[in-house]
N, C-alpha and C positions, 0 to 999 in steps of 0.2 A: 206157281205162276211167277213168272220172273218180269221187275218193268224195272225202265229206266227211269230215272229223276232228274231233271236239268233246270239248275236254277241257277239265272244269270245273274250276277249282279255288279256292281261301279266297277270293279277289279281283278274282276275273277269270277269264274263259271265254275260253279259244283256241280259233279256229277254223281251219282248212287245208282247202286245196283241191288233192288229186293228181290227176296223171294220168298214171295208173300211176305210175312209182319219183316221179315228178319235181313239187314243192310250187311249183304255180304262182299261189296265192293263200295270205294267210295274214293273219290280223287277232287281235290281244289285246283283249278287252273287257274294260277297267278297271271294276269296282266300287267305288265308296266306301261306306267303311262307314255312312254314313251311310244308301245307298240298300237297306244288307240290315235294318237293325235293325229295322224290320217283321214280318222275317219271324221266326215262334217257333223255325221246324224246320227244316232246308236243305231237305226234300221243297219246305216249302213256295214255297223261288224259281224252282222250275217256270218258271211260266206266265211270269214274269218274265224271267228269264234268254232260256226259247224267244221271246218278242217280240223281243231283242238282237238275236239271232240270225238271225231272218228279216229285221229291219233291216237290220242289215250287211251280209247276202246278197242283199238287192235292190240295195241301194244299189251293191256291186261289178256288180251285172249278172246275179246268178245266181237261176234259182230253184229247188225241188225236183226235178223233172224233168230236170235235167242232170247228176242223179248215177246213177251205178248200184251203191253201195252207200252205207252210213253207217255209220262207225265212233265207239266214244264211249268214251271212259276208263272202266274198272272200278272200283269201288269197293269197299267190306268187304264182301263178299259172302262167300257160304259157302265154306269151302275146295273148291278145285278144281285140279285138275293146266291146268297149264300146256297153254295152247292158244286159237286164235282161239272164241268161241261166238256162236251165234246168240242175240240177245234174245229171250228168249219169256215165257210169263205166269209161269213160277215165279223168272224175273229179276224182273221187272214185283214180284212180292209179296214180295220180300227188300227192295227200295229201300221200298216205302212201310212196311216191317217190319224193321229191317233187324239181323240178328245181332249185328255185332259192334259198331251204333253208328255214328251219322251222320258224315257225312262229305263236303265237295263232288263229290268225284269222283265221290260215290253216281250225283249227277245224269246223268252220260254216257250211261249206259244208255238212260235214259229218253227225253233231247232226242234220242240217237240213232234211238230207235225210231219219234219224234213225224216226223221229219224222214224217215225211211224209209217211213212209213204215206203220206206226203204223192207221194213220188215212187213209191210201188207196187214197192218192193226189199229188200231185206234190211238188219236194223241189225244188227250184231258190235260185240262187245265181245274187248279180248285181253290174255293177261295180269293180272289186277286184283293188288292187293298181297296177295289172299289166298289168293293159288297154293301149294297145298300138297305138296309132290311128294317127301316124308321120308320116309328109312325107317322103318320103326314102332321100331324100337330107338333114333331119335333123337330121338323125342316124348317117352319118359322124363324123369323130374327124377331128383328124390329120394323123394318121397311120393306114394302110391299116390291118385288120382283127380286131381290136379295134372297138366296134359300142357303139355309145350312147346307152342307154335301158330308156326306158317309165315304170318308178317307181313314181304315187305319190297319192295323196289326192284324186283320181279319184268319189268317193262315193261323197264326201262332194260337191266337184268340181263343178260336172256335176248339183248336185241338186242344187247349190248356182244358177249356173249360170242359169237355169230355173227360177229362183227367181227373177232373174236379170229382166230375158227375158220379166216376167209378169209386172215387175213394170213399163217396161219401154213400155207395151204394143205390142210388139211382140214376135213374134215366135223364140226358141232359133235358131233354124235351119234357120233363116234370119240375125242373128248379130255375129258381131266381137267383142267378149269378153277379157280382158285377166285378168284373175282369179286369185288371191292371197290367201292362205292358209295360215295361219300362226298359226302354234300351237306349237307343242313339235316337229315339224319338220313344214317345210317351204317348199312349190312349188308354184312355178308361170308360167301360163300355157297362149299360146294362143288358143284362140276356136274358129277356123273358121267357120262358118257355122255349128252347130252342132259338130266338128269334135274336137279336141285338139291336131292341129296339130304340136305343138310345146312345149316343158315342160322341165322344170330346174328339172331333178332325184334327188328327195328327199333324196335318198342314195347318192348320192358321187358328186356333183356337184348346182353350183348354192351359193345364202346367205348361210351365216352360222345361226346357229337357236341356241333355248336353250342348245342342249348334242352335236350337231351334226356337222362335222367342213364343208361341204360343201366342194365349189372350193379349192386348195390349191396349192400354188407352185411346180411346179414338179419337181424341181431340191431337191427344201428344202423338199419334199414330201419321195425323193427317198433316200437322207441321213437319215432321221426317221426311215425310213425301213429296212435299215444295220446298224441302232444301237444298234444291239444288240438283238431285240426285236422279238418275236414268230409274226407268222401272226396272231395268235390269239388275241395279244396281239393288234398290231397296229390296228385290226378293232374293240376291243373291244374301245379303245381310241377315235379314230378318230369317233366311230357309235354312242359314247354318254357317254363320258366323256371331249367331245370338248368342240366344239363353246362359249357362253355365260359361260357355268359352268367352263370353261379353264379357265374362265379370271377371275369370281369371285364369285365361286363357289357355286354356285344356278342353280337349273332349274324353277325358279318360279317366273317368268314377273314381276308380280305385285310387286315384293321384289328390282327388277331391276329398276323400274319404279318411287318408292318409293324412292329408295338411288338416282337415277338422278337428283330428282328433289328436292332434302333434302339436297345438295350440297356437294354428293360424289361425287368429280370430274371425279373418274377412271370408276363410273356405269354413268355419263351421258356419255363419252364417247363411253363405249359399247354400250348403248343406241343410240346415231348418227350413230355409223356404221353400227349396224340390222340397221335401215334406210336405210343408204347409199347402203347398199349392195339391200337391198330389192328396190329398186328403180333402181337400175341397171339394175337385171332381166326384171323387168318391161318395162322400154327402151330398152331391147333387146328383147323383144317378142313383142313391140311395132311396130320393124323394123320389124319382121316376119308377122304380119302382116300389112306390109306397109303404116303403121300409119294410117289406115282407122279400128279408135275404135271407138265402139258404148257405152261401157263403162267398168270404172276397179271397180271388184268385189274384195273388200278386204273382206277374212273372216276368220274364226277359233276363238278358243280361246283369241287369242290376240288382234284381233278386237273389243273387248270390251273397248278398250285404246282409249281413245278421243285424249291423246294425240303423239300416235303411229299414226293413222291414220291421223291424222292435218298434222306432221311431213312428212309426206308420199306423203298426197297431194298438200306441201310446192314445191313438188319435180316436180311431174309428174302431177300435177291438170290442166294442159293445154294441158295435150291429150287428154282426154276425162271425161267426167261426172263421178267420183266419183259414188259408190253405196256400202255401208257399211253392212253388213251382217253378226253381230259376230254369232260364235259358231259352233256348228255342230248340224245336224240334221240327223245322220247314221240311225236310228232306223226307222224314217218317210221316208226317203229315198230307205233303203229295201223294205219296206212294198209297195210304191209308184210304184217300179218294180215290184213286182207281184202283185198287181192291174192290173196295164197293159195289163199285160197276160192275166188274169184274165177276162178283157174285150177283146179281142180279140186281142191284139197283137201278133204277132208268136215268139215263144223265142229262143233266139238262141240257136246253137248245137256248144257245148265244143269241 
């Protein structure tokens, strides 16, 4: 079975080509910014984007008809449990409306569905970052109408931790995992039994990461906020122009990692407290679930650091078994969801 994979993102549109497990095409569509400033609203590079798209697919040899499904990156969609779904019109009326706020990734759905209509088969989406699968006791804060929300690395997550599941010889849906992200944003999640019931929102809570400032004192939080400042202003700061780059001004690990250890005193220190903070989380999702871990999955981008991850399991290497898995795998991980289907799984309804 051969599907297509289309995951949009800020700069660039990848596309993949499986058949079945195995990625026998694959191409990155560079964007300059120059060619988006046109557009007011990311709905709007649609049409734009799908021209790329069909470009690049003639040009390797392919055309609609030689896939038998189409998968696309999910985007802020409404909370939903974890699971491959079918594109249908109440996806279709969230992307051109969209809840939590525009987004590239919004687009996958759509060019997935464009591209499915064209070959006469199903478009799936799986995973999106707004996979919500909390207990209701962990949406709480402190003040009543205020709720946590289930924002984060859910794509990468959920496949790591299958990863996890295999190495360790069982079934995900049998272990107590708690998953580490760590890239251009940071989550750390517990996964009870198949489920993740517990997750530090990559948007506004939890370590702070390379752009992004995470947890923040709410007194000092709320001074920032009548200073002066536009709310456009304060989320554009706080969403990624924070954390690591606040302090010295980079978003690029390796550059952090490198001054730490080359004896800039002020980058090793940022360097200990991503740690510290990332260890914390971890000990609190450790409590969630009840210290009964089967193991921590650190991964992302930044898990390629021998010495991030040493650092990490200095901290917490006595809860449970370590399990290292840099990178991402978004592209094998769509495709992986509709497979599924594909063999007889039921997909869910948006």
């Amino acid at each position: 079975m051969h599907i297509l994979v289309i995951n949009p993102g800020a700069t660039s549109t990848k596309i993949s080509i499986f058949q079945d497990e195995q990625e026998i095409y694959k191409k990155n569509i560079e964007h300059a910014a120059s060619d988006l400033i046109p557009f007011e609203h990311v709905i709007d590079q649609y049409e734009y984007r799908k021209e790329l798209i069909m470009e690049t697919l003639r040009t390797a040899g392919y055309k609609p008809s030689d896939f038998d499904a189409v998968c696309g990156r999910g985007g802020l969609l409404r909370h939903i449990p974890s699971g491959t779904y079918e594109v249908n019109d109440k996806v279709l009326h969230d992307i051109y409306n969209p809840p939590y706020g525009e987004h590239a990734s919004n687009l996958g759905t759509i060019l997935a569905k464009a591209f499915a209509d064209e070959a006469n088969v199903k478009a799936y989406f799986v995973d999106p970052v707004s996979v919500d699968e909390m207990t209701e006791v962990a949406h709480f804060t402190g003040f009543a109408g205020m709720e946590r929300e289930s924002f984060f690395h859910a794509l990468n997550q959920k496949s790591m931790a299958r990863r996890a599941s295999n190495e360790l010889g069982k079934n995900y849906e049998d272990l107590n995992l708690i998953v580490v992200h760590m890239g251009g944003g940071v989550s750390v999640a517990a996964h009870e039994k198949g489920r993740v019931v517990d997750v530090y929102n990559v948007k506004d809570e939890g370590s702070f990461s390379m752009d992004r400032a995470g947890s923040l004192p709410v007194n000092s939080l709320i001074n920032f906020c009548f200073s002066g400042k536009t709310k456009a202003e304060v989320k554009k700061t706080l969403g990624n122009q924070a954390g690591v780059f606040s302090y010295l001004g980079t978003r690029d690990f390796r550059e952090v990692e490198n001054k730490a250890f080359s004896g800039d005193k002020e980058a090793k220190l940022v360097f200990d407290a991503l740690v510290y903070q990332h260890c914390k989380d971890i000990g609190a999702m450790a409590a969630v679930l009840k210290f009964n871990i089967d193991a921590i999955v650190l991964t992302g981008g930044m898990a390629n650091s021998k010495r991030l991850c040493a650092a990490i399991s200095d901290y917490v290497g006595k809860l449970a078994p370590i399990i290292i898995l840099p990178g991402e795998e978004e592209m094998g991980s769509l495709a992986e969801g509709a497979l599924r289907v594909l063999r007889g799984e039921a997909a869910k309804v948006y």
